[in-house]
C-alpha positions in Angstrom: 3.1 3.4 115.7 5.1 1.7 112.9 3.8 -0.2 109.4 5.5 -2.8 107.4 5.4 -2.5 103.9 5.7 -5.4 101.5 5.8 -4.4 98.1 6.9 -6.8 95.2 9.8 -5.5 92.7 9.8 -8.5 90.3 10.5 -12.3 90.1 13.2 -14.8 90.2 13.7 -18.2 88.5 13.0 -19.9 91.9 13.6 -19.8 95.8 17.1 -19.6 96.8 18.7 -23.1 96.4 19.4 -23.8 100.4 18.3 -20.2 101.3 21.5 -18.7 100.2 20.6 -15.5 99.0 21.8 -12.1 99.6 21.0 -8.2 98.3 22.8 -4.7 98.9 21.3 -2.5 101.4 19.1 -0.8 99.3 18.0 -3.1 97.6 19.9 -2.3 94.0 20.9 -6.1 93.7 19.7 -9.1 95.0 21.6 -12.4 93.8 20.4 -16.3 95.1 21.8 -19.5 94.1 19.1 -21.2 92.3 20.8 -24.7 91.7 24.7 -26.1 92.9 25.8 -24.5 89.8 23.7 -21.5 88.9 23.3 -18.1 90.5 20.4 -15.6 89.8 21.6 -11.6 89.7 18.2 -9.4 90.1 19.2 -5.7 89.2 15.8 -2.7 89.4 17.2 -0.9 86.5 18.8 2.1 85.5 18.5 4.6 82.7 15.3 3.5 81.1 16.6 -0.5 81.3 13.6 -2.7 82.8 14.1 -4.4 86.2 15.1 -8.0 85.6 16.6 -11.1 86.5 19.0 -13.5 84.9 20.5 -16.8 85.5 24.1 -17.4 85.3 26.3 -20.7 85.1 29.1 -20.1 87.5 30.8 -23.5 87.8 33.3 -24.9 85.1 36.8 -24.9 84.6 36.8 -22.0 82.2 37.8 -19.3 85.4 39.4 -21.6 87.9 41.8 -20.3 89.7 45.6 -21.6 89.0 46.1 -25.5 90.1 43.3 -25.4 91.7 40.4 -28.4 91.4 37.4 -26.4 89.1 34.8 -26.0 91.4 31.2 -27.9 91.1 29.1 -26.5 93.7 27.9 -23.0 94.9 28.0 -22.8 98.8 27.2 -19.3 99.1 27.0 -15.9 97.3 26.8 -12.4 99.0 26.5 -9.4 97.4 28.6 -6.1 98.4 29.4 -2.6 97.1 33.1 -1.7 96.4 33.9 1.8 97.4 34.7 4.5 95.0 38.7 4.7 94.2 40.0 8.0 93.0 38.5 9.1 89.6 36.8 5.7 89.5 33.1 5.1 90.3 32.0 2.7 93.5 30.1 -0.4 91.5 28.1 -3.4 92.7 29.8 -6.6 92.5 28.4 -10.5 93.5 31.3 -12.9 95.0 30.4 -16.8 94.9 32.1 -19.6 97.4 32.4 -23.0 95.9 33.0 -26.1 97.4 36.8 -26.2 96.6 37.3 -23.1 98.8 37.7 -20.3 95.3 35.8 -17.6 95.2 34.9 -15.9 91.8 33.7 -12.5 91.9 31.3 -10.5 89.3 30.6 -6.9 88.3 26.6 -6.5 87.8 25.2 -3.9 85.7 22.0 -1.8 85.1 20.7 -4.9 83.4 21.3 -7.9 85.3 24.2 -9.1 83.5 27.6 -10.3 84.7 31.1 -9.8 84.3 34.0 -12.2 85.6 36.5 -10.3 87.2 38.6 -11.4 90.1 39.2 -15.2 91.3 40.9 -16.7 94.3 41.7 -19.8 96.2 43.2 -18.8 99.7 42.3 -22.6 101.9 41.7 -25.4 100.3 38.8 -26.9 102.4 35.2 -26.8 101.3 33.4 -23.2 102.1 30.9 -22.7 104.8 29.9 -19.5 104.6 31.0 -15.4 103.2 30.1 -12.4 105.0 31.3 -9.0 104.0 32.0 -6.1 106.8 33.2 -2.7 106.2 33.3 -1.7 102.1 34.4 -4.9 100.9 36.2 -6.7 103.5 35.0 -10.3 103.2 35.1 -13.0 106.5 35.1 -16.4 104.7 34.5 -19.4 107.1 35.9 -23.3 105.4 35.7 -26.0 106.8 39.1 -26.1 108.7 39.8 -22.1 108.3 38.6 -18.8 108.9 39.7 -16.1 106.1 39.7 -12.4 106.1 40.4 -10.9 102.9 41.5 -7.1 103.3 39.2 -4.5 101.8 41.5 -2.1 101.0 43.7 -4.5 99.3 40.7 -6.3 97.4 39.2 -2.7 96.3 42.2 -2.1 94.2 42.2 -5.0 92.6 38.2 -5.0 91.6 39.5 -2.0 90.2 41.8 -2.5 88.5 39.9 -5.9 86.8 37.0 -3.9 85.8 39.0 -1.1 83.9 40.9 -4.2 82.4 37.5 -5.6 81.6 35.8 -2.6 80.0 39.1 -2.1 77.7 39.7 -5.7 76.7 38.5 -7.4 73.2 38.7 -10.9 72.2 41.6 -9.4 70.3 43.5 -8.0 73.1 44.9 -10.1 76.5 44.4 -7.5 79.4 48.2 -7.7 80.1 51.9 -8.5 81.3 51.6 -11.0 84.4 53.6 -8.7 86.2 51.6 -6.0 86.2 48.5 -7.6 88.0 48.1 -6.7 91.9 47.8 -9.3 94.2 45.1 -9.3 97.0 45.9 -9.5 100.6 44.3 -12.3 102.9 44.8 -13.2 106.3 44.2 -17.3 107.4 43.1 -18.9 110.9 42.8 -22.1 111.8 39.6 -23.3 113.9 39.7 -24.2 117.2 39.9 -28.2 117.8 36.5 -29.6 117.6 37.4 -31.5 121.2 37.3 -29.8 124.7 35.4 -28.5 127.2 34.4 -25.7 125.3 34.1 -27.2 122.0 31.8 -25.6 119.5 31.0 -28.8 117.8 30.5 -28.0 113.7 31.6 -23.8 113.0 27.8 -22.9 111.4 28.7 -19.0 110.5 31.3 -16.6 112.0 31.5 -12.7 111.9 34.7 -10.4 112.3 33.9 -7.8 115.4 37.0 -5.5 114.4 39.7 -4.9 117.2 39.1 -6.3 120.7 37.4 -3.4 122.6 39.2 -2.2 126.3 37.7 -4.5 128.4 38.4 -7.9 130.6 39.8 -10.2 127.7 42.8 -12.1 129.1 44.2 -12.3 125.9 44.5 -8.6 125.7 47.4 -7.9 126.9 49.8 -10.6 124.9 47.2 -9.7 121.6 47.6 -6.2 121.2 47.6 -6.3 117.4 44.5 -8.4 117.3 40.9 -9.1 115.4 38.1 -10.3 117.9 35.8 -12.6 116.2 32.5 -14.6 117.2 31.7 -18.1 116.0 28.7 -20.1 115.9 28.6 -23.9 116.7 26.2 -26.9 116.5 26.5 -27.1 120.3 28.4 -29.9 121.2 29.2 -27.7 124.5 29.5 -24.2 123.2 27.1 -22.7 120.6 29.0 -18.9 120.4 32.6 -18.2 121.5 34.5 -15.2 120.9 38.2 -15.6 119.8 41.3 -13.6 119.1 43.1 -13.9 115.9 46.4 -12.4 115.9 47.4 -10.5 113.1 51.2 -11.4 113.1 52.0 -14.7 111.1 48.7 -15.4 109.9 49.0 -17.1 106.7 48.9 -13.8 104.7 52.6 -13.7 103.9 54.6 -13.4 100.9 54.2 -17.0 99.6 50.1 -16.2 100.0 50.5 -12.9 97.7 52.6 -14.9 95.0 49.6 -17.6 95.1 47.4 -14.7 94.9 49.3 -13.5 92.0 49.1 -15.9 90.0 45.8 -16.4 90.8 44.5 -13.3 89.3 46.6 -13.3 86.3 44.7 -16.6 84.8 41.1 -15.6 86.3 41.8 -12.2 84.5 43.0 -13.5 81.0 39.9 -16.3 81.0 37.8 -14.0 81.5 39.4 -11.6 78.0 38.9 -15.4 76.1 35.5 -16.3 77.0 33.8 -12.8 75.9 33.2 -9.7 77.9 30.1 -11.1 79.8 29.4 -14.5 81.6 28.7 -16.9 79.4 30.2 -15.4 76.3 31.9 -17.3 74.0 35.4 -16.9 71.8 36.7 -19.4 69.6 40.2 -18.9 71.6 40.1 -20.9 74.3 43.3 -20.3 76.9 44.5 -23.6 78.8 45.3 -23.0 82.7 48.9 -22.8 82.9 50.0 -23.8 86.5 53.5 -22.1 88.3 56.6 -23.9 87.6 56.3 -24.7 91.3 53.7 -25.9 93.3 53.8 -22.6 96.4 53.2 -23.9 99.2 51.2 -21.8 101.8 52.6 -21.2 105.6 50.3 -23.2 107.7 46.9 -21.1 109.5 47.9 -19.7 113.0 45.7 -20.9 115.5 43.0 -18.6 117.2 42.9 -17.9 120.8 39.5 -18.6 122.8 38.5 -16.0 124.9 34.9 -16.5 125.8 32.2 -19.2 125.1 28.4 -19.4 125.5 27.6 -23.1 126.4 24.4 -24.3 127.1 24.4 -27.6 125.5 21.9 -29.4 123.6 21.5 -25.5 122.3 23.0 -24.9 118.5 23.2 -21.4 117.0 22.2 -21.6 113.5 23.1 -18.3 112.2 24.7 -14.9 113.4 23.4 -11.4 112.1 25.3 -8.5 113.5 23.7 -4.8 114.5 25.3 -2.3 111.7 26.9 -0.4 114.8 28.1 -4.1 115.5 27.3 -4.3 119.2 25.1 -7.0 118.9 23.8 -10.0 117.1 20.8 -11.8 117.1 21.6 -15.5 117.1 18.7 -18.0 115.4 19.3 -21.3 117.2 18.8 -25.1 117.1 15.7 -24.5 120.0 13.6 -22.6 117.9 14.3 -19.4 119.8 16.3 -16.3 118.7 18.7 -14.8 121.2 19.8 -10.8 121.2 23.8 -11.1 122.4 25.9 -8.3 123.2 29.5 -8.7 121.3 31.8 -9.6 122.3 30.9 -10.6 125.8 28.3 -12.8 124.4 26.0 -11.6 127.6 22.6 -12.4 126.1 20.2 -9.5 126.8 16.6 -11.1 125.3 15.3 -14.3 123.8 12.7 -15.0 121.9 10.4 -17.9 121.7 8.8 -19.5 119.1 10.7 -19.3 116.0 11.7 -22.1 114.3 14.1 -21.8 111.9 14.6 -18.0 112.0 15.6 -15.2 109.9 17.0 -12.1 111.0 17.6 -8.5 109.5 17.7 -5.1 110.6 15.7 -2.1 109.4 15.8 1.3 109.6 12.9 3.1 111.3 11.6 6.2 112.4 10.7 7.3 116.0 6.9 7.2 117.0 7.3 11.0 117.6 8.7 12.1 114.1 12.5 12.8 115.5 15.0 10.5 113.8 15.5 6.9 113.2 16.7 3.7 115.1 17.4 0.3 113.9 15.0 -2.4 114.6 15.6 -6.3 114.4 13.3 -7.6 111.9 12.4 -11.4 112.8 10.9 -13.6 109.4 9.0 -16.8 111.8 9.0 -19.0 108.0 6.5 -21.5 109.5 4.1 -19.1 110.2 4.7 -16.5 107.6 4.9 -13.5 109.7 7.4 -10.7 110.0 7.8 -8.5 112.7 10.1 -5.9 113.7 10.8 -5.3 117.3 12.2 -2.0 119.2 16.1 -2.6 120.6 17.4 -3.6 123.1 13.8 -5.0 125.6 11.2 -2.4 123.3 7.8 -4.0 122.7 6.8 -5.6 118.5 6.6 -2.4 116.3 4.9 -4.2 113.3 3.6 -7.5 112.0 3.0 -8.3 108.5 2.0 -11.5 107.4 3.8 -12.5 104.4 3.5 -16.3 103.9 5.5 -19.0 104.8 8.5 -20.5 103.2 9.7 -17.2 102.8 13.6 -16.1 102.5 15.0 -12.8 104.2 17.9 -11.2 102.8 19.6 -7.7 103.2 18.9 -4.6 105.6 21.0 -2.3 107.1 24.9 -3.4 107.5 28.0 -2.3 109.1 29.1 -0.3 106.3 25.8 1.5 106.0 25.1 4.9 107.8 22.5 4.7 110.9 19.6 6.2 110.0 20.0 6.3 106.0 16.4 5.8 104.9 17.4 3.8 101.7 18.0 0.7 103.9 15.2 -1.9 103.5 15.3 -5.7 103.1 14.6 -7.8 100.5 11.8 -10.8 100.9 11.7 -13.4 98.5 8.2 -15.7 98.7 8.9 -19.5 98.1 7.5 -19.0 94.7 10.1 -16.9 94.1 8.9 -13.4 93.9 10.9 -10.7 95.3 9.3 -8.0 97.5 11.0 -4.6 99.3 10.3 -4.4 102.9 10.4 -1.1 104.3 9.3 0.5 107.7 7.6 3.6 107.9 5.2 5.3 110.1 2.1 5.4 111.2 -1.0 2.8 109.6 -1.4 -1.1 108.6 1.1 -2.9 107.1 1.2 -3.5 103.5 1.6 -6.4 101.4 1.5 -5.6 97.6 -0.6 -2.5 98.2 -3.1 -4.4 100.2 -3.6 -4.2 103.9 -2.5 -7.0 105.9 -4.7 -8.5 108.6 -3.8 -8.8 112.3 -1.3 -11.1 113.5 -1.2 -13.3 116.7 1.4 -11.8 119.0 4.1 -13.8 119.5 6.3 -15.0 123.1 9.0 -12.9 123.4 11.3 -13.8 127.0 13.3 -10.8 128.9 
């Protein structure tokens, strides 16, 4: 027998502004946009510093990125962990979407504050949604693109920023334009929003890696290849699965110069306006654009290999199994659906969850030997949260935890199976911020206090 425990950290300003909100596995940092131009960074504390929460102003022309428009609205935040690089420390860092398509990425320390390290502009069009697989690999889905920025690539140049960061003054400019790296991206174009297979409106999209052996047509022609699944408003097809070939996909040498320059002017506003977000000098550095306008290649096209069409459904969001071998989709029908990636073969379905929010959570076995991940379901219109036993296992756990609710967090794909720090963070529509864990044996807890007994709810083989 499993419990749910609920057990509140501290508060935020508010509830996440459009329920975009997002925390690190275990919990160290939990960020939500609380207006279209202000982010929240929650951080438990370290070294005798007080868990706390502070509210930063992330729009403004002040760290735009180089001839590009300065961007006015948040569209989503994600937090993610950049890996250790030689003699250098791993270190938590926030990266923000705007509606221009830049991205603006912050260090977060012990005590909630914010330091402006890295922006980046790699499609124009307005951003849909980030997701971040391996260390720090991040999938960014715009409105007429799908980016992957490389991890490796990016983890050098987080780097390299915060060392710049943590030496620079007021007094001193990091450094010689030359001698700033570049970050490598990789650019898609979405399939036409026509056809018999159309997905309608792209809601979310997750990279699956390499296309596994199997019965994909595309194999063959594709070798060097990324397999990705998208989500659609249903106008035929609410999931498809497509190939993106790695050859000629926007990430060339006229994207690294953009890149470039880029990072030089994100790195140097950041030196004039103080050390910390928000921070002010009395030097204030102008944009300087390139000589040239640089014109990026146009996105390659990706190649549909499978679709999931059962039309008026609309899959809502996607949240991918750390082990990434399946996704539970929240649709438009107020059911969730457990799909196998990426043959999009759907193995359960729940009923009776409007508006869903998925997670997954480390728990032990009923008999004491090891742990398994469980899908943690959030039903926000009736305020409970369950977690149910993979793939066609029976509810675990209920907790009721009242309604309005936002999930955020659990295990991910670049967190060990079975590592007992995973939980998830819950944040009530008041605002306060809770750490859900599973653990064995007894009622669940919410706050210390025993939760009463749900109504099961219609689960469909």
């Amino acid at each position: 027998m499993l419990r749910l425990s609920c057990t509140s950290v501290g508060a935020l300003p508010s509830a996440p502004h459009r329920g975009r909100c997002s925390a690190l596995p275990g919990g160290e940092l939990v960020a939500i946009a609380v207006s279209p131009t202000e982010v929240a960074c929650w951080s438990p504390g370290a070294g005798g510093v007080a868990a706390c929460a502070s509210v930063h102003t992330v729009c403004g022309d002040g760290q735009a990125a180089a001839g590009a428009p300065p961007p006015s609205r948040v569209c989503d935040v994600v937090c993610f962990r950049v890996p250790a690089l030689a003699s250098r420390g791993a270190f938590a860092c926030m990266c923000v979407g705007f509606e221009t398509g830049e991205l603006r990425i912050f260090r977060a320390d012990a005590a909630g504050r914010l330091t402006f390290l890295f922006a980046t502009r790699a499609h124009g069009s307005e951003l849909r949604r980030l997701r971040v697989r391996g260390a720090c690999e991040l999938c960014v889905l715009h409105e007429a693109a799908l980016v992957l920025v490389d991890g490796d690539s990016l983890r050098g140049v987080l780097h390299s920023c915060a060392r710049a960061a943590a030496d620079a003054t007021s007094y001193s400019p990091w450094g010689p334009a030359s001698t700033m790296p570049a970050v490598e991206s990789l650019r898609w174009a979405l399939p036409a929003l026509g056809g018999v297979h159309a997905l309608g409106l792209v809601m979310d999209a997750v990279c699956c890696g390499r296309p596994p052996a199997g019965p994909f047509e595309a194999e063959a022609t594709m070798a060097d290849a990324r397999c990705f699944v998208l989500a659609g408003s249903g106008a035929q097809a609410c999931l498809q699965t497509v190939l993106a070939a790695d050859e000629d996909a926007g990430g060339s040498a006229a994207d690294l110069a953009f890149e470039a320059a880029t990072a030089v002017f994100s790195v140097v506003s950041s030196v004039t306006r103080g050390l910390f977000w928000g921070g002010r000098t009395s030097a204030e550095l102008e944009p300087q654009p390139p000589d040239a306008q640089l014109a990026q290649p146009p996105p390659v096209s990706l190649n549909p290999v499978r679709s999931l069409a059962d039309p008026p459904r609309g899959a809502r969001t996607l949240s991918v199994h750390p082990a990434g071998g399946w996704a539970a989709i929240a649709d438009s029908l107020g059911r969730v659906l457990l799909v196998e990636l990426p043959s999009l073969i759907v193995r359960r379905m729940w009923r009776g969850y409007r508006d869903a929010q998925c997670a997954w959570l480390v728990a032990p076995h009923a008999d004491g030997d090891g742990a398994s991940v469980h899908l943690a379901l959030y039903a926000p219109l009736r305020g409970l949260l369950e977690l149910w036993t993979l793939p066609c296992g029976p509810r675990a756990a209920v907790l009721s935890v009242g309604s309005g609710g936002f999930l955020a967090g659990g295990c991910s794909t670049h967190t060990p199976l079975g590592d007992a720090s995973d939980v998830c963070a819950f944040i009530s529509a008041e605002g306060q911020l809770h750490r859900v864990a599973a653990g064995a044996g007894g009622a669940g807890e919410l706050g210390g206090l025993a939760s009463r007994d749900a109504p099961a709810s219609r689960a469909s083989e």
